[in-house]
TORKE-525439 format. One line per field, with one value per residue: chain; x, y, z of N, C-alpha, C in turn. Coordinates in steps of 0.05 Angstrom, whole numbers, plus 5000, padded with zeros to 4 digits. Example, Ala and Ser with C-alpha at 12.3 -4.5 7.8 and 13.67 -1.06 7.14 Angstrom:
mol <- A | A
nu <- 5264 | 5257
nv <- 4886 | 4955
nw <- 5156 | 5142
cau <- 5246 | 5273
cav <- 4910 | 4979
caw <- 5156 | 5143
cu <- 5264 | 5258
cv <- 4934 | 5001
cw <- 5156 | 5157
This chain:
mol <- A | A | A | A | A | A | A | A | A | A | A | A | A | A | A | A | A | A | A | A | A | A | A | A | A | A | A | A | A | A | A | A | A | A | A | A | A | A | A | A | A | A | A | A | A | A | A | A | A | A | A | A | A | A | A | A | A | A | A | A | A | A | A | A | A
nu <- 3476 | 3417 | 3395 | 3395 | 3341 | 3322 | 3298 | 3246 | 3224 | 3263 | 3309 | 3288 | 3300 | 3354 | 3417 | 3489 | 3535 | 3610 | 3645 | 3633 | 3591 | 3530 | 3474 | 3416 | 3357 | 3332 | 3289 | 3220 | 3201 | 3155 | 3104 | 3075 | 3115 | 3107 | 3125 | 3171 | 3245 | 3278 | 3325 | 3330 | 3297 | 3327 | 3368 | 3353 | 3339 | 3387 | 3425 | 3437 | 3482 | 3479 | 3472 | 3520 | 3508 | 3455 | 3475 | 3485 | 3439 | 3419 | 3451 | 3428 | 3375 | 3389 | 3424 | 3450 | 3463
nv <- 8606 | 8561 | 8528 | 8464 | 8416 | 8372 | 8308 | 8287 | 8243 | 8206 | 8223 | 8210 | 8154 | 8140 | 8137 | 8161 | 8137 | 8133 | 8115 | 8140 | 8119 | 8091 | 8079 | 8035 | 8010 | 7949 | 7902 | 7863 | 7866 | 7890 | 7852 | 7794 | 7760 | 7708 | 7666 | 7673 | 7655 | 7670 | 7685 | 7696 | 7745 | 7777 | 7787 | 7815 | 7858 | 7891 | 7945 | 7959 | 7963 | 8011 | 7986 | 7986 | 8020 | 8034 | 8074 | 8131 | 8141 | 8148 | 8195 | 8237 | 8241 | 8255 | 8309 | 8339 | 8294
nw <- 3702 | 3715 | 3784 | 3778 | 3790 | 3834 | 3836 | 3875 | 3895 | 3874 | 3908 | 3960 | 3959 | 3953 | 3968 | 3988 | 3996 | 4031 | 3994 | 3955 | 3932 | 3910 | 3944 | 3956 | 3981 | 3984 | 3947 | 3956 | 4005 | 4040 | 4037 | 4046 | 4085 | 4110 | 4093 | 4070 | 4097 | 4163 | 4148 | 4105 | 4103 | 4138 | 4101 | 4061 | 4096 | 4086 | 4073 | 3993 | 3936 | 3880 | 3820 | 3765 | 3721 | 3723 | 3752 | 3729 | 3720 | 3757 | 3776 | 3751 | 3763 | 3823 | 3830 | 3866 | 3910
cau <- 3463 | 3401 | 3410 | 3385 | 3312 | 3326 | 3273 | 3248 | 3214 | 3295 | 3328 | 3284 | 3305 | 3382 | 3446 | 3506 | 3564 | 3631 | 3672 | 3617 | 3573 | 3506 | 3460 | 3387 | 3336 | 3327 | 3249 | 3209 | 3205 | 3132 | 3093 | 3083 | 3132 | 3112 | 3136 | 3204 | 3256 | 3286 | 3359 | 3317 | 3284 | 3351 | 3383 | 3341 | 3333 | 3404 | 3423 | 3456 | 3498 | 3460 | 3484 | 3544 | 3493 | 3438 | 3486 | 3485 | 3406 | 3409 | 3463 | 3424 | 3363 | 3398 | 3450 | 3470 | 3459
cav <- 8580 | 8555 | 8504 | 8438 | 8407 | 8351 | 8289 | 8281 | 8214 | 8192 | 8231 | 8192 | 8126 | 8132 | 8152 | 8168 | 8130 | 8137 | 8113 | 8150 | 8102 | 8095 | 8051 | 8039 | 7989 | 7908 | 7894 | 7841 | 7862 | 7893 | 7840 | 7758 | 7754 | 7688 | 7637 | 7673 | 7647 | 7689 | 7693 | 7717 | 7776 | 7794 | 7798 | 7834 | 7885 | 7900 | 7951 | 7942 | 7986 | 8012 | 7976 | 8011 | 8011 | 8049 | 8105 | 8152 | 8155 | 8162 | 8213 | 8256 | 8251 | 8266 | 8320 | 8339 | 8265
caw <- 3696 | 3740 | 3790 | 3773 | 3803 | 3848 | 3836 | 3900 | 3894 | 3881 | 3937 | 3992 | 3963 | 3953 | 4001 | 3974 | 4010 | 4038 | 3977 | 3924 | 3914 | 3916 | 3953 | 3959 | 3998 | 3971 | 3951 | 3971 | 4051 | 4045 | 4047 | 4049 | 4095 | 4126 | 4068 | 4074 | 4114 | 4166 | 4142 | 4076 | 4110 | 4151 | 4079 | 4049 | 4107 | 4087 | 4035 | 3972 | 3922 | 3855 | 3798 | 3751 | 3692 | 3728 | 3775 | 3716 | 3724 | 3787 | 3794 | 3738 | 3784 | 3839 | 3832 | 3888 | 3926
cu <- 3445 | 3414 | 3380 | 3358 | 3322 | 3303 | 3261 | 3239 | 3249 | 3310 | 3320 | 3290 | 3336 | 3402 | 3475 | 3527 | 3589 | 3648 | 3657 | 3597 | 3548 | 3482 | 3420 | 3376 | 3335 | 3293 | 3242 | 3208 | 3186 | 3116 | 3093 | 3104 | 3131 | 3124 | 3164 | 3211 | 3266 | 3315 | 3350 | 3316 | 3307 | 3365 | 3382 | 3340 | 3364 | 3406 | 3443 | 3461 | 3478 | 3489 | 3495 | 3524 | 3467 | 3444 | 3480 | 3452 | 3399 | 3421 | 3446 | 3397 | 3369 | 3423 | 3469 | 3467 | 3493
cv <- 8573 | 8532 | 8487 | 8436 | 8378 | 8328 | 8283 | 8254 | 8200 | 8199 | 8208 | 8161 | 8116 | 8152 | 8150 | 8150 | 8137 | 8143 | 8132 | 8144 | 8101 | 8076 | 8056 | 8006 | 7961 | 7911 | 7870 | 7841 | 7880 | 7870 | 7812 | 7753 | 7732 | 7660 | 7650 | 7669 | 7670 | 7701 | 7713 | 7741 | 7789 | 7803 | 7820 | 7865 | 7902 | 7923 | 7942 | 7962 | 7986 | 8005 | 8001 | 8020 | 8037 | 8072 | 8120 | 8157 | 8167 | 8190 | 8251 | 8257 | 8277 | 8282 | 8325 | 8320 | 8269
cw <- 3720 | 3749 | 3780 | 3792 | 3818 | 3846 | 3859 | 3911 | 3902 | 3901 | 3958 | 3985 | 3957 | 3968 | 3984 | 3997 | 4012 | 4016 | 3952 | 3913 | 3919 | 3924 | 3965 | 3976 | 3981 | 3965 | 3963 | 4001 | 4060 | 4056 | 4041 | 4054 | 4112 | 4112 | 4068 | 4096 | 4132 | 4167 | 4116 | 4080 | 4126 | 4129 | 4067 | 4061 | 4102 | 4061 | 4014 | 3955 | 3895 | 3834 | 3777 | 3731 | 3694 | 3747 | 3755 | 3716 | 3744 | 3787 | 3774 | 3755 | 3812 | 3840 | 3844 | 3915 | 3947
């Protein structure tokens, strides 16, 4: 059986975590960043887990993530 094609667009934007899970970057932290507050833009610079709903897209992107 071949191996799989890896998306590569999706590899550079998601990380696989400790427990399995999968986490990607927040939006909004390009640009017009002077009307946000700066607890906003510290939030945001944080990451955040990909929703249960949309892992199975990812993980068929990414196979071996």
């Amino acid at each position: 059986m071949p191996k799989i094609k890896t998306n590569r667009a999706a590899a550079k934007r998601f990380k696989k975590t400790g427990s399995g899970k999968i986490s990607r970057r927040r939006k909004n932290l390009r640009h017009i960043l002077t009307k946000k507050t700066a607890k906003r833009k510290n939030q945001l610079g944080k990451m955040a887990l990909v929703d249960k709903t949309n892992e199975r897209a990812v993980k068929e992107m990414c196979p071996y993530l």
